[in-house]
FIDO-158187 format. One record per residue (C-alpha): residue in one letter; x, y, z. Coordinates in steps of 0.05 Angstrom, whole numbers, plus 5000, padded with zeros to 4 digits. Example, Ala and Ser with C-alpha at 12.3 -4.5 7.8 and 13.67 -1.06 7.14 Angstrom:
2
A524649105156;S527349795143;
***
This chain:
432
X568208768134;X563108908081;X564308478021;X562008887970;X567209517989;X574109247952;X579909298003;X586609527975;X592908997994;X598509507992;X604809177980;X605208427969;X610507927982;X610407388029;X605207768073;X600708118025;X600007417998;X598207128054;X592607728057;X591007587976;X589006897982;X584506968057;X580607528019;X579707167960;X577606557999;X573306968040;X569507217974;X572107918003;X573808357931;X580608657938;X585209107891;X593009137902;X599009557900;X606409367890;X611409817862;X615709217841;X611508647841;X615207937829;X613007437775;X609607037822;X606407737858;X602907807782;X601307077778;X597607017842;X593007567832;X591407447766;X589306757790;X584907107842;X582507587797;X584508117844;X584208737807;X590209267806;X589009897855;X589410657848;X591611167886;X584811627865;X579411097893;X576911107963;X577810527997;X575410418071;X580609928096;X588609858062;X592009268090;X599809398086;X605409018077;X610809068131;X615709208100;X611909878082;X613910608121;X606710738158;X609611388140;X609611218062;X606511758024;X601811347989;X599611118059;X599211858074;X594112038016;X590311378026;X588811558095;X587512318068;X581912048030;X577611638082;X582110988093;X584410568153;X591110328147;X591709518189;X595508988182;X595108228174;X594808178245;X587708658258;X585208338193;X586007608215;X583307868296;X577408228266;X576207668222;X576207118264;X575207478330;X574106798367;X581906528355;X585206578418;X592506928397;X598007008434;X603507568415;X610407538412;X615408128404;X621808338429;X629108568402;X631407888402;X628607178419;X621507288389;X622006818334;X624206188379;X619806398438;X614706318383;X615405718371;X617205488426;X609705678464;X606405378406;X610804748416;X608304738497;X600704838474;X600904248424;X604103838484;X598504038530;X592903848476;X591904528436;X592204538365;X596805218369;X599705318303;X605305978287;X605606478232;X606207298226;X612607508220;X615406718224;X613606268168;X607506148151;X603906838145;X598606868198;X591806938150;X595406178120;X593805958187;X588106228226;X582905688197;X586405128208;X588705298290;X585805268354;X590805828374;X595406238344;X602306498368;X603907118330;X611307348314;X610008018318;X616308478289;X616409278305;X614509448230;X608008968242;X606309298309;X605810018269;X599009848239;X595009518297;X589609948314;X584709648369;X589409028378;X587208588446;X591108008463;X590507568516;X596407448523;X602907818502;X610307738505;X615708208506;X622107848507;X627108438518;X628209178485;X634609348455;X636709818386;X633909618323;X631809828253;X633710528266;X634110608186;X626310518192;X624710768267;X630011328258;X629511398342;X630810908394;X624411118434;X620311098365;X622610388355;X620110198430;X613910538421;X612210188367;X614009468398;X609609688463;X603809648419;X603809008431;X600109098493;X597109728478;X589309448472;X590209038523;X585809088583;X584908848653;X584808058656;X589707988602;X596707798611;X603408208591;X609707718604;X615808078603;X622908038636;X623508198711;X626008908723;X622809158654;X618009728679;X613009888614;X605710228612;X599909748599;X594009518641;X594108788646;X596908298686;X604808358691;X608407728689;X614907778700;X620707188678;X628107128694;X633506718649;X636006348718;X629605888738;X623205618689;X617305708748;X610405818735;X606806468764;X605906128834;X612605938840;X612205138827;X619004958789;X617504618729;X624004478703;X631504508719;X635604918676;X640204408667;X634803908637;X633904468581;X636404188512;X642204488482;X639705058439;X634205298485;X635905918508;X633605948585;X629906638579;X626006428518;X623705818558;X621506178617;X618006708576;X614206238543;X612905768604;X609306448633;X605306558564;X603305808560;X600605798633;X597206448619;X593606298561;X591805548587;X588706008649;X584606368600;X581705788561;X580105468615;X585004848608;X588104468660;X596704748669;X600304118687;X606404168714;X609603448684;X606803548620;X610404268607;X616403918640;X616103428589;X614703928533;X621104398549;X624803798546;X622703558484;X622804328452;X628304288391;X632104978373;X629805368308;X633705248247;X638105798239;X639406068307;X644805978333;X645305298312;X651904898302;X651804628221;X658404308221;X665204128250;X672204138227;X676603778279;X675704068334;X672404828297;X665504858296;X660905258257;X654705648281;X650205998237;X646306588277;X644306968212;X639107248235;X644107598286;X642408258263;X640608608316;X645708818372;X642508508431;X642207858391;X649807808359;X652308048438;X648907308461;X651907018401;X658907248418;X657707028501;X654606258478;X660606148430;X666305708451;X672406258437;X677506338399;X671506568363;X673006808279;X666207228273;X663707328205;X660908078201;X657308388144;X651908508105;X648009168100;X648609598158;X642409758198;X645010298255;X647409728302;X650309998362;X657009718364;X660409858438;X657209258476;X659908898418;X667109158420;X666408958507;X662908228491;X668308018442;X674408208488;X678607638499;X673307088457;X674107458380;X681407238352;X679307598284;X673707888245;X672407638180;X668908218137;X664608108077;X658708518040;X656809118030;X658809478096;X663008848135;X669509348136;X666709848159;X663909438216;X669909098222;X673209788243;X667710068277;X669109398319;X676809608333;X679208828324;X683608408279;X680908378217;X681008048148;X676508188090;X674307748039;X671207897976;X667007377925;X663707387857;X657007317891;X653607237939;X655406377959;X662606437934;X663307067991;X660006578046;X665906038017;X671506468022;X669306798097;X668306078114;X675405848098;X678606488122;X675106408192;X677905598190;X683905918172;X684206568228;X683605868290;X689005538313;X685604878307;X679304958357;X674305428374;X668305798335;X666905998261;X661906448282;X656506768229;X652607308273;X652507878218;X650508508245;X648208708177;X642008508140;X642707988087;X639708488026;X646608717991;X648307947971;X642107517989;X633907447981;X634507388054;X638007198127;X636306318122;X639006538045;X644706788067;X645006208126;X642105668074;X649905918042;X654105858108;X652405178118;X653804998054;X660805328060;X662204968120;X659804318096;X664804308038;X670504428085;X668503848122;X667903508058;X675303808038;X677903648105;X675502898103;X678202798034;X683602168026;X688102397982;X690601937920;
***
């Protein structure tokens, strides 16, 4: 990338951050584009003197947000006029083409398989370090790892032209953002990019039985045993710790050894051993945030997709009061209505489209309504204590996106475990 040729961020936020301050570091000149940049959008660049963009310059590369259409039809007239449209993800591989990265996508899973390879690599002496679509963004992390394991979401994988990876994961293909994708099959084209550049030698890891197109190296995994390619069992299932789902842990056992193969480094079966059991679960999935009696509360916010509320709804201990709502996305609902037969005792709606879920769902339902945002989270927390008859599940796995009420899904979480904190605080209480 030629210094001297400005490079147009379009769209900033947490990622075209993340892009703003590796250019600026880099001494690479850049111009930008928001529609609705934030206070601190406006405060970064002018502290990077980064220079506001325009539609009627040529630029040679635009790096795009995410959360931007690759259809958007400033994209469209950008490209018209000479440009290449990437990502964070071909801007941090073509600028640092000598970082080992491994690739993560998938319907659901992709976040915690993540982490959970670059957990294994640190055990096994790498300094692997996460970002992309998880927190950090990957350009905050690139000089400062000796590998990076990408989170790679479907709106990411639109804009990765000439992407190789040694190694990437697929950890299952469901329905998803069909308010962006518009198509089922457009929405798993655009996550089989992920192995798209790949090339003999490299590695694909996916689950057993999934039959995609690529030319590397298929590695196939299966949720009932955590073996590596040759068969040796590293680890019984039952030694997994509680929040580990099995299939994430055998994916990324298969990535791990595949990308230790490829640097060279020893694969050891006791030390993955003792790195799966060590693994803890990511905040926020499916994790368990408080008890009443014998109620507990899990908070799967980022349960938006179907594929992920479905294992929700099969890991929770029924009677299960599910918390549904939020925006609606185009979730397909019947293996929803079949998981929650005989485990859902009632449906707590909230936000913007929770009753319309709730009957799309076809099950006992209550509706609560708040002044904002936390007091909605406090009142579907106390109706779902209220639906149990003393044990079982408070279960947040939305289906909808956090956006009508809250910044985002741990926002939205961050306000579920507060709810269910202060009923554990009201429960506890000795009266006067």
């Amino acid at each position: 990338m030629n210094p001297t040729e400005p490079v147009l961020i379009y769209g900033l936020g947490r990622s075209g951050r993340g892009v703003a301050r590796f250019l600026a570091a880099q001494g690479v000149r850049a111009d930008w584009l928001d529609a609705r940049p934030s206070p601190d959008d406006e405060a970064l660049t002018t502290a990077l003197g980064l220079t506001p963009g325009d539609l009627t310059r040529s630029y040679a590369t635009v790096v795009a947000a995410p959360g931007v259409p690759i259809d958007h039809p400033d994209l469209d007239t950008l490209r018209a006029s000479g440009a290449e449209v990437i990502g964070e993800v071909v801007l941090a591989a073509r600028m640092r083409p000598t970082l080992p990265m491994i690739g993560v996508t998938g319907t659901a899973g992709k976040g915690s398989t993540t982490v959970l390879i670059a957990h294994l690599l640190r055990v096994c002496g790498l300094n692997a370090l996460e970002g992309g679509n998880i927190d950090p963004p990957l350009l905050d992390v690139v000089d400062h790892a000796e590998v990076a394991v990408v989170e790679l979401s479907s709106f990411q994988l639109e804009r990765v032209p000439g992407l190789r990876l040694p190694v990437a994961v697929i950890t299952n293909l469901g329905v998803d953002h069909l308010d962006r994708h518009r198509t089922v099959d457009a929405y798993h084209a655009a996550k089989l990019n992920i192995t798209a550049g790949q090339e003999a030698g490299d590695v694909l890891v996916l689950p057993a039985g999934l039959d995609v197109p690529t030319r590397a190296t298929v590695c196939p995994f299966e949720a009932v045993h955590l073996r590596l390619v040759d068969g040796s069992e590293v680890l019984p299932l039952s030694e997994l710790p509680e929040g580990i789902h099995p299939a994430n842990a055998a994916a990324a056992l298969l990535a791990t050894e595949a990308l230790l193969r490829h640097l060279g480094h020893p694969v050891e079966v006791e030390v993955l051993a003792g790195g799966l059991r060590s693994a803890q679960p990511v905040s926020g999935r499916f994790e368990t945030v408080a008890r009443v009696g014998n109620v507990q509360f899990v908070e799967d916010s980022i349960a938006t997709r179907t594929i992920a509320v479905q294992a929700a709804l099969e890991r929770a201990r029924p009677p299960i009061a599910w918390l549904v709502g939020g925006r609606d996305k185009g979730a397909d609902l019947a293996p929803l209505r079949r998981a929650a037969q005989g485990r859902v005792s009632r449906v707590i709606a909230f936000g913007e489209d929770g009753p319309a879920l709730a009957a799309g769902l076809g099950l006992p339902s209550t509706t609560v309504v708040g002044a904002d945002g936390d007091d909605t989270m406090q009142r579907a927390a106390r109706a779902g204590l209220d639906a149990l008859p003393g044990h079982g599940t408070v279960l947040l796995a939305p289906i909808g996106t956090s956006f009508d009420q809250f910044r985002d899904y741990k926002a939205r979480g961050d306000a579920f475990r507060r709810a269910a904190l202060a009923l554990v605080h009201a429960t506890t209480e000795t009266p006067a």
